[in-house]
N, C-alpha and C positions, 0 to 999 in steps of 0.2 A: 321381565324380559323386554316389554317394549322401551322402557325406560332407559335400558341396555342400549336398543337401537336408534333410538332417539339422538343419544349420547354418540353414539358413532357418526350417526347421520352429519350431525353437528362439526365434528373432526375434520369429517370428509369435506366438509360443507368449507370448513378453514384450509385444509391442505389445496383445496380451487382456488379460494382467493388469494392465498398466499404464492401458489404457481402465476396465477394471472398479477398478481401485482411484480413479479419479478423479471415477469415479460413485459409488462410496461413498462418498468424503469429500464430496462436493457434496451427500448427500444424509442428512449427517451419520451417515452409518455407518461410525464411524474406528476399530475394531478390525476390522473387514473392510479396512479401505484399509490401515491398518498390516501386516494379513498379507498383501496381492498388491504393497506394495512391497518388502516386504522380502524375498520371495520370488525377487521381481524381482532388486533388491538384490542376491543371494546369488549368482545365477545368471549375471546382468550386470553383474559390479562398476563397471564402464564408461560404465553408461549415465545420463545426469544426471539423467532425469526420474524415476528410481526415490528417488534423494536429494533433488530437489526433494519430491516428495509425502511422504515420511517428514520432512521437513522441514515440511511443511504440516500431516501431523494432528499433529504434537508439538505444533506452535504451537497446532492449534486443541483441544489437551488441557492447557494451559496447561504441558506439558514444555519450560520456554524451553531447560533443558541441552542435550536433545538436538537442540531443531529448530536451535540453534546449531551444532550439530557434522554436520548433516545437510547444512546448509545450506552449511557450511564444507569437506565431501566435496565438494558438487558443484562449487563454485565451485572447486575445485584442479583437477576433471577438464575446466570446460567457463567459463570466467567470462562473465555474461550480465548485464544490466541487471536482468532478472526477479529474479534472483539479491540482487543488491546491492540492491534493493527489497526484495525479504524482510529480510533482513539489516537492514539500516537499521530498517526497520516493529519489528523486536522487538526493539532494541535503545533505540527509543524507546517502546515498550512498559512496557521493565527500566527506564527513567530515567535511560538514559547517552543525553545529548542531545547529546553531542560525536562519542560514535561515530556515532549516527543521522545523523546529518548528516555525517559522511565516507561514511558507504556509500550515502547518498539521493544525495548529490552525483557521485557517480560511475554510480551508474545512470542518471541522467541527462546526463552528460557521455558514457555510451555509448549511452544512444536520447534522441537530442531529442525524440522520438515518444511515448514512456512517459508517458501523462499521470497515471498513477496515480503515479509516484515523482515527478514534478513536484509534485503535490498531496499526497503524504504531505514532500515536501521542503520547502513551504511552511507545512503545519503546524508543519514542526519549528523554523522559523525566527520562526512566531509566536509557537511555546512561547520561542527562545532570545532575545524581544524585539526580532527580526533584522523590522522591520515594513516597513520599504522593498523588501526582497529577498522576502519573502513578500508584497508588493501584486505585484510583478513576476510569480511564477509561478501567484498566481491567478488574475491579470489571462490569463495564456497559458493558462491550465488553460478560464477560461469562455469562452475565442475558440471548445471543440473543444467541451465539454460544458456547458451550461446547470443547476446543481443547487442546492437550496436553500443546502446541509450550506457549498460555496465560497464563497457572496455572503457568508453572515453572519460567513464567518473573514476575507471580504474586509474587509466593514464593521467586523471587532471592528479588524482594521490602521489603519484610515483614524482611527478611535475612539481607539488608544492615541497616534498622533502628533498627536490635537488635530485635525485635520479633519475639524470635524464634520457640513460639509455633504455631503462624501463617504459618511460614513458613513452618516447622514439616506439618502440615495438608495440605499446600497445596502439595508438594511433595508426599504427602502418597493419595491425590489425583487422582495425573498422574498416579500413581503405580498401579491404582483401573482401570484408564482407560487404559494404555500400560504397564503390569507387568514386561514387559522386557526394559522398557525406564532405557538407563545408567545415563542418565544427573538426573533424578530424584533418583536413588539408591544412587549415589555417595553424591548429595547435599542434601538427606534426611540425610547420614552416618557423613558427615561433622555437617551438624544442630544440629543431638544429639551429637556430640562431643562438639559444639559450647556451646550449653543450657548447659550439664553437666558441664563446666569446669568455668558456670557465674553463676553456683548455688551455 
């Protein structure tokens, strides 16, 4: 029985450091979050949200090495879309847009829900010139969230395939939602110059 407790104690003892290390990084205090994951880490080699979070402040210290290898611990103990979202995000970070896109693609093909890997997945397909497959999952990304940052990655799609009345609307959009957005003035003023000069 005490052994029992012990054992709990121990858990409880990680589910603190693991809450405190996640309020540190959220609060950008990542050599405090680096010392209660890896504490964690050492104690519960097992448990995935200790490799997740050393995986997050490497990334957010610009360590791509290790938050790859952190990242790459967990995903062997527990594999999760969250996961493969990270992964994918810094790997289009480094500028390998091939692997970004196999691991966005897969965290999405394990939560159709994820709308954060749906929308880093559609960035990566407007970086890969991929403009049909990225109208699709921003078009799915602004059915759940409404944001400036989607409409104009939407409208820059609609802009690169020549349709520039789609684009025209969605720029005029953002304008509805942030009236002083420059990235939407400028590339709305460009689009009617664009339209105008292909009529």
């Amino acid at each position: 029985m005490k052994s029992k407790l012990k054992e709990e104690d121990k858990f409880e003892e990680a589910r603190k450091s693991l809450e405190l290390g996640i309020k540190f990084l959220e609060n950008d205090e990542l050599d405090k979050a680096e010392k209660k994951f890896k504490d964690v880490s050492n104690k519960f080699p097992e448990l995935v949200a200790s490799w997740i979070g050393l995986g997050n402040v490497y990334a957010a210290k610009n360590n791509t090495e290790e938050a790859f290898k952190n990242y790459e611990r967990a995903l062997k103990i527990l594999p999760s879309s969250e996961l493969y979202n990270n992964l994918g995000t810094l790997y289009f970070v480094q500028g390998d847009k091939v692997k970004a896109e196999t691991y966005l693609k897969r965290a999405v093909q394990m939560d159709k829900k994820n709308f954060h890997a749906k929308k880093n997945l559609a960035d990566c397909y407007l970086a890969n010139a991929k403009y049909q497959e990225a109208i699709y999952l921003y078009e799915e990304v602004l059915i759940k969230r409404v944001d400036t940052d989607t409409f104009i990655s939407l409208a820059n799609c609609y802009f690169k395939l020549g349709i520039y009345e789609s684009a025209k609307l969605g720029y005029e959009q953002v304008l509805k939602l942030d009236p002083d957005n420059k990235i939407a003035k400028e590339n709305l003023k460009f689009t009617k110059k664009r339209h105008k000069t292909r009529d």
